[in-house]
N, C-alpha and C positions, 0 to 999 in steps of 0.2 A: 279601539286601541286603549290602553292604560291611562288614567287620569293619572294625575300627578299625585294622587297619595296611593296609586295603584288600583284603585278600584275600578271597575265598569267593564264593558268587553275588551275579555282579554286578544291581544293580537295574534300571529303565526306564531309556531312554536316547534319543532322538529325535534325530534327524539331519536340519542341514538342509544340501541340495547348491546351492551358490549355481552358478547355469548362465546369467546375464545378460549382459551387456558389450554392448561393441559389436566385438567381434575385431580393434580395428583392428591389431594386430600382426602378423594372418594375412589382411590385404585384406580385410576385412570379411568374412570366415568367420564362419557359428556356432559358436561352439566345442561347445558339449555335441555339435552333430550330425560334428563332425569324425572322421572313420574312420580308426581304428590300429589294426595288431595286430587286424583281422577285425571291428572294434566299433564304436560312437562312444564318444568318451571319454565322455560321460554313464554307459553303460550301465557300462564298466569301474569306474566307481564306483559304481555301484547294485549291481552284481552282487557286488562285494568286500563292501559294507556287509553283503548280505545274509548273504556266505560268514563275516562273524565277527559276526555276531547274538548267536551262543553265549554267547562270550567276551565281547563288549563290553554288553552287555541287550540288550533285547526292546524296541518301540518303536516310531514311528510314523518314516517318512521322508519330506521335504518336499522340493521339488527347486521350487525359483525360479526359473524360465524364463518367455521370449515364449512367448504363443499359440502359438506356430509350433512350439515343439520338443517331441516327441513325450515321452510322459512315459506306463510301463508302468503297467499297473494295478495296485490296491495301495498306489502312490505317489500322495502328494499333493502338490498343485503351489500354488503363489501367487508375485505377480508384486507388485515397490511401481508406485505409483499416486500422481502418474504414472509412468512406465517411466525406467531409466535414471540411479536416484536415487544409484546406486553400491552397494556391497557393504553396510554396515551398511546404508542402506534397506533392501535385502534381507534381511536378516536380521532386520529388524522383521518384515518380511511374511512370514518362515516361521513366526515365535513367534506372531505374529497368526491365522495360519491354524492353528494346533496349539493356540492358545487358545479355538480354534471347535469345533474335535473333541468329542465328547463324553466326559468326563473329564479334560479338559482336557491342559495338556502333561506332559512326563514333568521330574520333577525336576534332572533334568538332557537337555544339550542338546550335540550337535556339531557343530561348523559344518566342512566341507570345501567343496573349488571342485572341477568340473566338469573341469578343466583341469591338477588333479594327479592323474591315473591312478590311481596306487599311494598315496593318502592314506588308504585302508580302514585300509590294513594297520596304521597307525599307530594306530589307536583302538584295540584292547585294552589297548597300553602308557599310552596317555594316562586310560583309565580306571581304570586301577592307579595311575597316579599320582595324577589327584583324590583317590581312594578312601583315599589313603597320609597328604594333604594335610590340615592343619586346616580346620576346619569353617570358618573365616572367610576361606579360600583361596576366591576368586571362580571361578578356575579355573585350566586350564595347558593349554599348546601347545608346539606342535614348537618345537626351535629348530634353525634351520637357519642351518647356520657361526656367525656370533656375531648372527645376524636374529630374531627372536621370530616367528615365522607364526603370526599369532595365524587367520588363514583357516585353519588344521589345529589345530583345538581343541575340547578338552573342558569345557564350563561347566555351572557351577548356574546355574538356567534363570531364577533369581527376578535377581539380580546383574545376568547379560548382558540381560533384557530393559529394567532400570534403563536398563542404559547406552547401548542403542540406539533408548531412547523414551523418554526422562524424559516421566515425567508423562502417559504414553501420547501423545507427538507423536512419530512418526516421527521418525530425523533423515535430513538426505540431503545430498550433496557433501561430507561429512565424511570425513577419512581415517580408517582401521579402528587407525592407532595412536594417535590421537588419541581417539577414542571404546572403545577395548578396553583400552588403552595404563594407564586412569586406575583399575582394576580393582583391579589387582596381581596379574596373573596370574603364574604361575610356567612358564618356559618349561625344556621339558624336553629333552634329547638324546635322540636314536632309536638310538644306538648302531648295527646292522648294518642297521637300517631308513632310514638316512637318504635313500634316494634318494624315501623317499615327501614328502618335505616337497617334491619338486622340482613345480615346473608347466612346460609347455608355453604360451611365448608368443609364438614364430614358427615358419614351417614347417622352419626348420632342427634345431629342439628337436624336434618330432614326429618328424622325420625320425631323427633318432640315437636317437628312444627309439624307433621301428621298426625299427631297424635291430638294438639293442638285444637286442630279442627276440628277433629268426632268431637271434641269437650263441647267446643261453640255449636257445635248443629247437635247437640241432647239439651243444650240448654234452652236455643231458641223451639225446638220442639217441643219441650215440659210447658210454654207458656199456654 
């Protein structure tokens, strides 16, 4: 478990990958099934989550999508009802679904989108940082430029389900800085990791963080 200045083995941690929308920024694209860099961005985020398990705990992962989008096994999925309710409805329905699991959810909880590639990376940091944080710290997220992305965060799971279901009602067409906002989260810097707080919202943004990559694989190859 966390020592008290957050160090040492990290505890359970459960992740949930909100993959919903309606893409209207990309012509009604799917986002999760959108292909970069050889993948869907979905999977580039399933696959990071998996690659720091280590470092950030052990865990269940819940990935929020339509019927329609493919979701690897292993992974659990849950959708709010009806569809479309926006990001906190989603995030009721990943804590709902993980309160169905047997042993229910893990004490704490991450939320990432579909749609920021590189947002894995950022969980070891953010769970050093709860782990650092007072016990009545609800949670903390990336801060990107001087913006709280509370969508790239790390929460106590008892707090964020308050906030996204008082009273166990879903909420839905709520803004996520209005419903996360009221927490007191603490929003943290990523220092050399900041490009993971970035998301993909039109195809010009895929496009340069495609481009992106061939830069990074000629470089590591010239070595």
């Amino acid at each position: 478990m966390d020592g008290p200045d957050g160090a040492g083995e990290p505890g359970p941690l459960d992740v949930l990958v909100l993959a919903g929308g309606t893409g209207q920024r990309l012509g009604g694209a799917s986002k999760p099934d959108v292909v970069v860099r050889g993948a869907r961005l979905l999977d580039h985020v399933l696959n990071g989550v998996a690659a720091v398990r280590g470092e950030a705990g052990e865990g269940r992962t819940v990935v929020v999508a339509p019927a329609g989008v493919e979701v690897p096994d292993g992974v659990l999925r849950a959708l709010e009802d009806p569809p479309l309710g926006g990001p906190v409805a989603g995030i009721a329905a990943g804590l709902a679904r993980l309160a169905a699991e047997p042993g229910g959810p893990a004490p704490r909880t991450a939320v990432l989108t579909c749609d920021a590639p590189e947002s894995w990376r950022a969980l070891p940091v953010l769970v050093r940082a709860l782990g650092a944080a007072p016990d009545r710290c609800a949670g903390v997220c990336a801060l990107d430029g001087d913006y709280a992305q509370y969508l790239l965060g790390v929460y106590r799971t008892a707090p964020l389900r308050g906030a996204v279901a008082p009273g166990g009602a879903p909420l839905r067409d709520v803004s996520v800085r209005w419903a996360l906002g009221r927490l007191g989260v603490r929003a943290v810097g990523l220092g050399g990791l900041a490009a993971a707080a970035r998301d993909l919202d039109t195809w010009d943004e895929v496009r340069a963080w495609e481009r992106s990559g061939w830069r990074r694989w000629e470089r590591e190859s010239a070595r």
